[in-house]
ROTIFI-451340 format. One record per residue (C-alpha): residue number from 1; chain; x, y, z. Coordinates in pm, whole numbers, padded with zeros to 5 digits. Layout:
N
+-----+----+--------+--------+--------+
!   i ! ch !     xx !     yy !     zz !
+-----+----+--------+--------+--------+
! NUM !  A !      X !      Y !      Z !
...
+-----+----+--------+--------+--------+
END
This chain:
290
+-----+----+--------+--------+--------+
!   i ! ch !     xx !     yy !     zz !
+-----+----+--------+--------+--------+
!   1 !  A !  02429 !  00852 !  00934 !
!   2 !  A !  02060 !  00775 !  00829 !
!   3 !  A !  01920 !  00485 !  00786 !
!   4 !  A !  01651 !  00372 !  00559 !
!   5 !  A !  01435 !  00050 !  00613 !
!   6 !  A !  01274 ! -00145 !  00290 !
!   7 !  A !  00958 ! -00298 !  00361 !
!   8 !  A !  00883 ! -00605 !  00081 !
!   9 !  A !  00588 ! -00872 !  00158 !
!  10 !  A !  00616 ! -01173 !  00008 !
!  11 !  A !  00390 ! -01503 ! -00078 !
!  12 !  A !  00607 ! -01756 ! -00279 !
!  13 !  A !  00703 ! -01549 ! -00531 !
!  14 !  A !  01084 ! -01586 ! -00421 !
!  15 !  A !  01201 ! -01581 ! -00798 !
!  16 !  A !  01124 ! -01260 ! -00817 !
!  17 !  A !  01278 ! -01160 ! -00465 !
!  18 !  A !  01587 ! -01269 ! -00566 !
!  19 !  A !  01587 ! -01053 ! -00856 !
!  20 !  A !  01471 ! -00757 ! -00686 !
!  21 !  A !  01731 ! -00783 ! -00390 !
!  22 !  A !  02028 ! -00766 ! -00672 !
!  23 !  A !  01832 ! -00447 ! -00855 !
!  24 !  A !  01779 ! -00292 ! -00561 !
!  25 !  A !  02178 ! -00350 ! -00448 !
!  26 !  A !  02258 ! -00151 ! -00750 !
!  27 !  A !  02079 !  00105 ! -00717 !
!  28 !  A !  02156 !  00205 ! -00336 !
!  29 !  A !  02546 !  00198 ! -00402 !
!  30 !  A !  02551 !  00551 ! -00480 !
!  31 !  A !  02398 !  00621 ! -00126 !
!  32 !  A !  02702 !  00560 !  00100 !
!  33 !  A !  02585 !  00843 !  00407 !
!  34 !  A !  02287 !  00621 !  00414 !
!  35 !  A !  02255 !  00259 !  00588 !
!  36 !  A !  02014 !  00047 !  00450 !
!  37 !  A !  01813 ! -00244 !  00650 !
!  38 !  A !  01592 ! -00476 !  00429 !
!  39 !  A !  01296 ! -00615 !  00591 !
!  40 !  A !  01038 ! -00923 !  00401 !
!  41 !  A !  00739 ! -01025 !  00527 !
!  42 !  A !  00706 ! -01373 !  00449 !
!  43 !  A !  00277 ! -01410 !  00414 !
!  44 !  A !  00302 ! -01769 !  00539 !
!  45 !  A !  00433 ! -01915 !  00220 !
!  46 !  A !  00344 ! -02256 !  00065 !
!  47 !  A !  00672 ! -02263 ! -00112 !
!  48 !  A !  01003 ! -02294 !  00088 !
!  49 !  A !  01274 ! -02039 !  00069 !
!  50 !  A !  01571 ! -02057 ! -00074 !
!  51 !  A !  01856 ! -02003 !  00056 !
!  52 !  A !  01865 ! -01581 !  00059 !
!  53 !  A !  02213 ! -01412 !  00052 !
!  54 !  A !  02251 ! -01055 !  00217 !
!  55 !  A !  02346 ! -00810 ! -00080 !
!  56 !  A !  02672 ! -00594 !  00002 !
!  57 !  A !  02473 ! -00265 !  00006 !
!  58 !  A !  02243 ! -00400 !  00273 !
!  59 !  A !  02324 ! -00363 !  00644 !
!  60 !  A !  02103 ! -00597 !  00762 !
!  61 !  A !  01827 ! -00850 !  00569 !
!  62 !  A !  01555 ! -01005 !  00809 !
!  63 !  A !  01298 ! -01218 !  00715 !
!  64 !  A !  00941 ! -01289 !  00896 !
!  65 !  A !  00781 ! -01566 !  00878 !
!  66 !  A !  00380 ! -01566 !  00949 !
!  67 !  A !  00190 ! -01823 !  01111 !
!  68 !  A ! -00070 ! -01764 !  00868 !
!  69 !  A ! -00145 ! -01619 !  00524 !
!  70 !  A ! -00310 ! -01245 !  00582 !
!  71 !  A ! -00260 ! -01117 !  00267 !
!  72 !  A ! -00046 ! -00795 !  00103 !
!  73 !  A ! -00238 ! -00504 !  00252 !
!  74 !  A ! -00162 ! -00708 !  00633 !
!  75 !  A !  00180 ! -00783 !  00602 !
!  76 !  A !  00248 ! -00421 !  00525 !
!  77 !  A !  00091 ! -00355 !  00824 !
!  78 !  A !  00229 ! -00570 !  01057 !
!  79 !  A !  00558 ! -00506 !  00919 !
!  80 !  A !  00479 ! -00129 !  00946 !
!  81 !  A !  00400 ! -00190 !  01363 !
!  82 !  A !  00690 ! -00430 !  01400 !
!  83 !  A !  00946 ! -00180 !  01251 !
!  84 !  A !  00818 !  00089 !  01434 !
!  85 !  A !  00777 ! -00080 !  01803 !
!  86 !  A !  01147 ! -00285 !  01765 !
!  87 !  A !  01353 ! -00067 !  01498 !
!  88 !  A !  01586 !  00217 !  01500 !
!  89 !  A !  01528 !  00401 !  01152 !
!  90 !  A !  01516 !  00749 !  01012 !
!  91 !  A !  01302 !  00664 !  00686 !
!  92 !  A !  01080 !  00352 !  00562 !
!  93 !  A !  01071 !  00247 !  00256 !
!  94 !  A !  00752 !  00034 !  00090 !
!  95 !  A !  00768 ! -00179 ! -00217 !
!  96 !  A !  00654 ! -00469 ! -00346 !
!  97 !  A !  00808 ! -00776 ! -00432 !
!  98 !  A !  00733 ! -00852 ! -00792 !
!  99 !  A !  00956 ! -00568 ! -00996 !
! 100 !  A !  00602 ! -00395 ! -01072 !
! 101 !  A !  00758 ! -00102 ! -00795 !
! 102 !  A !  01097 ! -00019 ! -00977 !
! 103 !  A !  01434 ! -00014 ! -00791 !
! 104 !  A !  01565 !  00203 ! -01027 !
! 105 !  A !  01308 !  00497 ! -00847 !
! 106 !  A !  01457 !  00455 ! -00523 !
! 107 !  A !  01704 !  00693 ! -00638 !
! 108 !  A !  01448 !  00916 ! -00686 !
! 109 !  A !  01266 !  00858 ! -00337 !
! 110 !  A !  01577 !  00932 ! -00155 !
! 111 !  A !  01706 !  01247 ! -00384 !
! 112 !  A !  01318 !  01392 ! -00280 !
! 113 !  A !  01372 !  01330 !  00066 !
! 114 !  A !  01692 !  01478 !  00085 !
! 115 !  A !  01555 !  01794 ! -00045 !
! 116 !  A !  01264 !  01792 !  00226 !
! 117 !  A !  01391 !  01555 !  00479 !
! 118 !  A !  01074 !  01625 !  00657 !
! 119 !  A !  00804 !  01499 !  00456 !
! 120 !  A !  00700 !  01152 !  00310 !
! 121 !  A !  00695 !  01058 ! -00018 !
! 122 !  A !  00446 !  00852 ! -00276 !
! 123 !  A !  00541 !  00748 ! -00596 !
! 124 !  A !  00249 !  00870 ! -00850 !
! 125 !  A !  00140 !  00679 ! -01082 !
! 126 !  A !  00191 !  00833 ! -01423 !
! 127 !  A !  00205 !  00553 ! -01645 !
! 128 !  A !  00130 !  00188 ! -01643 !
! 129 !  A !  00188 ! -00163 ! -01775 !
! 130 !  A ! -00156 ! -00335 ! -01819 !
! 131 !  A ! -00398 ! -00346 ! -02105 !
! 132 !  A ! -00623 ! -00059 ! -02201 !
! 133 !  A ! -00926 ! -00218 ! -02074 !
! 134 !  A ! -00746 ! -00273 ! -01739 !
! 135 !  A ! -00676 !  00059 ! -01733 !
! 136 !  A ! -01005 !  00238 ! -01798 !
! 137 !  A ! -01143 !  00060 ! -01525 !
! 138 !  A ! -00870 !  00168 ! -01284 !
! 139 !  A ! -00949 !  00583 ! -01401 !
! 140 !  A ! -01284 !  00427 ! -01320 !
! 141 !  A ! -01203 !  00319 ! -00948 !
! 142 !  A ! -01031 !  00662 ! -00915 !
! 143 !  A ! -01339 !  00856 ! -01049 !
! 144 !  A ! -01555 !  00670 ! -00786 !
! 145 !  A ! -01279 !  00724 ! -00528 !
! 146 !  A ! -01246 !  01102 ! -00561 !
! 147 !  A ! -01650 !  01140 ! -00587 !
! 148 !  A ! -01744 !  00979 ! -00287 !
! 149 !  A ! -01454 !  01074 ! -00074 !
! 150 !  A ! -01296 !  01406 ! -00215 !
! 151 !  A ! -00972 !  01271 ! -00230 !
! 152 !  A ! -00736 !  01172 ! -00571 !
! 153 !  A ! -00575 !  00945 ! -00429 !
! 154 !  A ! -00322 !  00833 ! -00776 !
! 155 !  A ! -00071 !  00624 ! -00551 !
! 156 !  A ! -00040 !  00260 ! -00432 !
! 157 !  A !  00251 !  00123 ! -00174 !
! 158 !  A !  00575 !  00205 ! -00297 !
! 159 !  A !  00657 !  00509 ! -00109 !
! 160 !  A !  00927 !  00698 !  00179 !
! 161 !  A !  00794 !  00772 !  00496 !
! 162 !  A !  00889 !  00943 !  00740 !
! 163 !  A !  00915 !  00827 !  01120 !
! 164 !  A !  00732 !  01073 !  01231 !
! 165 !  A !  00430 !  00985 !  00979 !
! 166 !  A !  00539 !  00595 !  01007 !
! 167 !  A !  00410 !  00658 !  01410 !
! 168 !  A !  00103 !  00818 !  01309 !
! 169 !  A !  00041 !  00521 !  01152 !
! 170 !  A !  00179 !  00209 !  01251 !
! 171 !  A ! -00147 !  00151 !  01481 !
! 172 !  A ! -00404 !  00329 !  01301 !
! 173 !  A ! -00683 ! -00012 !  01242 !
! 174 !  A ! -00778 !  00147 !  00823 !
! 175 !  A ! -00380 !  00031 !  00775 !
! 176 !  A ! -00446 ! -00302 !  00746 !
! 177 !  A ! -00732 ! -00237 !  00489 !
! 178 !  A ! -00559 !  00013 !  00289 !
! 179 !  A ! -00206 !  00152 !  00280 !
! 180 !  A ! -00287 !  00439 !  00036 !
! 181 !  A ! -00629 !  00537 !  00169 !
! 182 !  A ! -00488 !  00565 !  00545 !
! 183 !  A ! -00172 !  00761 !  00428 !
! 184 !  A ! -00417 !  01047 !  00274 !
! 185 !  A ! -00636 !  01049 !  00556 !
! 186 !  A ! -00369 !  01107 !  00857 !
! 187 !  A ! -00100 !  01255 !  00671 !
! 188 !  A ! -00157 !  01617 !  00571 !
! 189 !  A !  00153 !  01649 !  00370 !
! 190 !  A !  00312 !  01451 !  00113 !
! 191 !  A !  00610 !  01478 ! -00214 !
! 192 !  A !  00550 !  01304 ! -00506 !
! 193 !  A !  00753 !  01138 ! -00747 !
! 194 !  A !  00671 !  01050 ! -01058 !
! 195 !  A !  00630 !  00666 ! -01107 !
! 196 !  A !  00606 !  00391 ! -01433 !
! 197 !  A !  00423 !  00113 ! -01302 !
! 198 !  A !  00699 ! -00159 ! -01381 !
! 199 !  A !  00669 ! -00542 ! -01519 !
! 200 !  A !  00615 ! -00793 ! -01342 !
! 201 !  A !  00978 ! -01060 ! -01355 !
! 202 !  A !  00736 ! -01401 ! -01356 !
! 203 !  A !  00400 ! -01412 ! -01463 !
! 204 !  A !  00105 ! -01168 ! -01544 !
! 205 !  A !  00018 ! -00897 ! -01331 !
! 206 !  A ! -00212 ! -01025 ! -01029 !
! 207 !  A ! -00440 ! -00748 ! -01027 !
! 208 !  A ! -00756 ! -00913 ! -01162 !
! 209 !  A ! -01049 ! -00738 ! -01176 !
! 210 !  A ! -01246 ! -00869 ! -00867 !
! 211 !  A ! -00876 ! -00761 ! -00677 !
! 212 !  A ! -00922 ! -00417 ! -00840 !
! 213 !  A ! -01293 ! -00410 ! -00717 !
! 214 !  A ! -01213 ! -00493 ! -00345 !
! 215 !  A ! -00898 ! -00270 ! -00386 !
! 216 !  A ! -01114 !  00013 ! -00482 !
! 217 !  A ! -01388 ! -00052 ! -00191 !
! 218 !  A ! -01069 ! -00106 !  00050 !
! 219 !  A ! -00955 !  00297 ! -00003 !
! 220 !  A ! -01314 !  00383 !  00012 !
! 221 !  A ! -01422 !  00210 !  00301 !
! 222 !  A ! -01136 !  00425 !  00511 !
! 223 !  A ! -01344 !  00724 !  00440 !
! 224 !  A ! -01660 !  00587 !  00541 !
! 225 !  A ! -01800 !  00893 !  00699 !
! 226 !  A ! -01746 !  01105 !  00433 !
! 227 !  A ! -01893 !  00879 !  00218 !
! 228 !  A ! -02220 !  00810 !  00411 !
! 229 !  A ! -02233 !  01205 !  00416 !
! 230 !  A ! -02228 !  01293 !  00060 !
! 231 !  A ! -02433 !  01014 ! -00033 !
! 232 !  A ! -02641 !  01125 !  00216 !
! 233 !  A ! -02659 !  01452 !  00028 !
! 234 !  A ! -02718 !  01320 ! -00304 !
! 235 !  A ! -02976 !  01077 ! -00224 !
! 236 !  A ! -03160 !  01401 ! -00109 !
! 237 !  A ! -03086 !  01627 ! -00412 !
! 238 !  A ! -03232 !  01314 ! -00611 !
! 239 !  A ! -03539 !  01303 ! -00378 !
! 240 !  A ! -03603 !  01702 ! -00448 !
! 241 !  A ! -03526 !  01622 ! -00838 !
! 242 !  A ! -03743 !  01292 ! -00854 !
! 243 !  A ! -04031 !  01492 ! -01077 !
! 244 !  A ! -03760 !  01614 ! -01300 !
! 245 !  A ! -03561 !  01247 ! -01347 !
! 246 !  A ! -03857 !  01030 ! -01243 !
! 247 !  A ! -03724 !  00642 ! -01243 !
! 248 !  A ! -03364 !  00737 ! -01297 !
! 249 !  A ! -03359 !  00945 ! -00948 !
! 250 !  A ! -03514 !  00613 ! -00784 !
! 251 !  A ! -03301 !  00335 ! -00923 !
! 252 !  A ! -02976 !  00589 ! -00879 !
! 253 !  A ! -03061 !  00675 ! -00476 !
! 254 !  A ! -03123 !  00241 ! -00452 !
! 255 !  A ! -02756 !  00192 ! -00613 !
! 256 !  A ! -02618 !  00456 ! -00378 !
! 257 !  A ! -02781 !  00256 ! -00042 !
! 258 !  A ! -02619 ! -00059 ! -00199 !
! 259 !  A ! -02296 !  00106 ! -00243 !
! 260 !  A ! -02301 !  00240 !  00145 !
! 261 !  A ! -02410 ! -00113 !  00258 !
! 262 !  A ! -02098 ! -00296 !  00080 !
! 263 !  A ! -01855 !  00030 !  00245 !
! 264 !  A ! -02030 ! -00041 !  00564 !
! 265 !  A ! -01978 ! -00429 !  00540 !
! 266 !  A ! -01597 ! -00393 !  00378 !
! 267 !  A ! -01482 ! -00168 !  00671 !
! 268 !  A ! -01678 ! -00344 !  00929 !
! 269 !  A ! -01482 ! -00623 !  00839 !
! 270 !  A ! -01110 ! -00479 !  00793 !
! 271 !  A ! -01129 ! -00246 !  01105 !
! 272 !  A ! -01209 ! -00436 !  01339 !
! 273 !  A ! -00949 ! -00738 !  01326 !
! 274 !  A ! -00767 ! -00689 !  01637 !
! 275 !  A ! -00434 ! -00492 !  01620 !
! 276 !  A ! -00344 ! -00562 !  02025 !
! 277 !  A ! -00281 ! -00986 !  01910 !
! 278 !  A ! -00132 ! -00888 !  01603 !
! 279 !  A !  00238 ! -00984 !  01694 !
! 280 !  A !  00072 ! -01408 !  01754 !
! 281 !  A !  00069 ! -01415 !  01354 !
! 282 !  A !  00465 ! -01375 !  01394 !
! 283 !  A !  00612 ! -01700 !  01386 !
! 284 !  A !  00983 ! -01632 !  01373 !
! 285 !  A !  01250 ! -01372 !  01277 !
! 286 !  A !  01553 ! -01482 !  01024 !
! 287 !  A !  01848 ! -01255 !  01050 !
! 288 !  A !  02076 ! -01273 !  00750 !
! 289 !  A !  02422 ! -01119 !  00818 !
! 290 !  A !  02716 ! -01251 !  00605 !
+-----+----+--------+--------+--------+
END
């Protein structure tokens, strides 16, 4: 029988983990050749748990707790190396914890799966739940993405891997910048499903627009080389084209330098946090079995 692992940080929003749990019970009843484990990594929350009860459809519900707060992009991470280096699974499962990822597509992850048990799955973005402003700035960030990297990249977390693509990446150092950038750059092959970007159960979505903008240099920053090469390129197009666009070619090549100098700072900074003392953010493991 295969079993199927779902990954879910969490930071205090516990509300909203409780109603996720339930949706997510419902919706992996129908799967009874499959055992489900349910993983949450708890980012160091201010707010104490509640009391969490094991849903029937789960096999097994663990929670870890983290010494300190790391963020959503480096709990996915850790939990990614800590299921890979202590579990026995078949697939992985990422969502988040806020009902923005729909449990209701889980049906669809595992259907794909089934049809090509050998290759992960994203969930594509075709529609989503924030304003029209919000939105026209994140075709933006995708514009930018795909011109200085060469890759559409029209996914987020929520996804099925794999184990053979969950060891390609459980220790690769991008992962704990960006889950979607380092999935298109080491895995050559991926399904998609098609994906509605859900509502959140509590609150407004959390994706401001300074979140958005570090998001979007996050994915970039994981393809710094090819970055620094095609702006490389460009900047010397514009030099060759500077009689033709005179101050345009100039302030355009500065903005490109600045853009390369923010991708060099952003992924000096995420790569090189230190994946080998990783596991002394753990501070304990809470097995639920009823």
């Amino acid at each position: 029988m295969k079993k199927i692992i779902i990954l879910i940080p969490v930071y205090n929003d516990w509300k909203s983990l409780e109603i996720l749990l339930k949706e997510i019970n419902e919706n992996i009843k129908y799967f009874s050749d499959i055992n489900f484990d349910c993983l949450i990594v708890n980012d160091a929350s201010t707010n104490q748990p509640p009391a969490i009860s094991k849903p029937v459809n789960f096999d097994s519900l663990e929670i870890l707790n983290m010494k300190e707060n790391r963020g959503h992009a480096r709990c996915n991470a850790f939990g990614i190396r800590y299921i890979f280096q202590n579990k026995k699974f078949d697939y992985l499962i990422l969502m988040d914890g806020d009902g923005e990822d729909r449990p209701v597509e889980i049906k669809s992850l595992v259907e794909k799966i089934k049809e090509s048990p050998k290759i992960s799955i994203v969930a594509k973005r075709v529609k989503r739940s924030e304003g029209p402003f919000f939105q026209l700035l994140y075709i933006l960030h995708k514009l930018i993405t795909y011109f200085f990297t060469g890759k559409k990249i029209n996914f987020g977390n929520y996804s099925l891997l794999i184990k053979d693509d969950v060891e390609k990446l459980h220790s690769k150092p991008s992962l704990w910048s960006s889950f979607s950038g380092s999935v298109k750059k080491h895995i050559n092959s991926l399904n998609e499903i098609n994906s509605i970007r859900g509502i959140r159960y509590f609150g407004p979505s959390q994706m401001s627009l300074m979140k958005l903008i570090i998001h979007s240099f996050s994915i970039i920053a994981v393809f710094r080389y090819q970055v620094f090469l095609r702006s490389t390129l460009i900047i010397i197009a514009l030099f060759y084209l500077n009689a033709y666009l005179g101050n345009f070619s100039i302030i355009f090549q500065i903005l490109i330098v600045i853009f390369n100098l923010i991708i060099f700072i952003v992924s000096k900074r995420e790569m090189e946090k230190d994946l080998i003392n990783s596991h002394h953010n753990l501070d304990n493991i809470k097995k639920i079995i009823q």
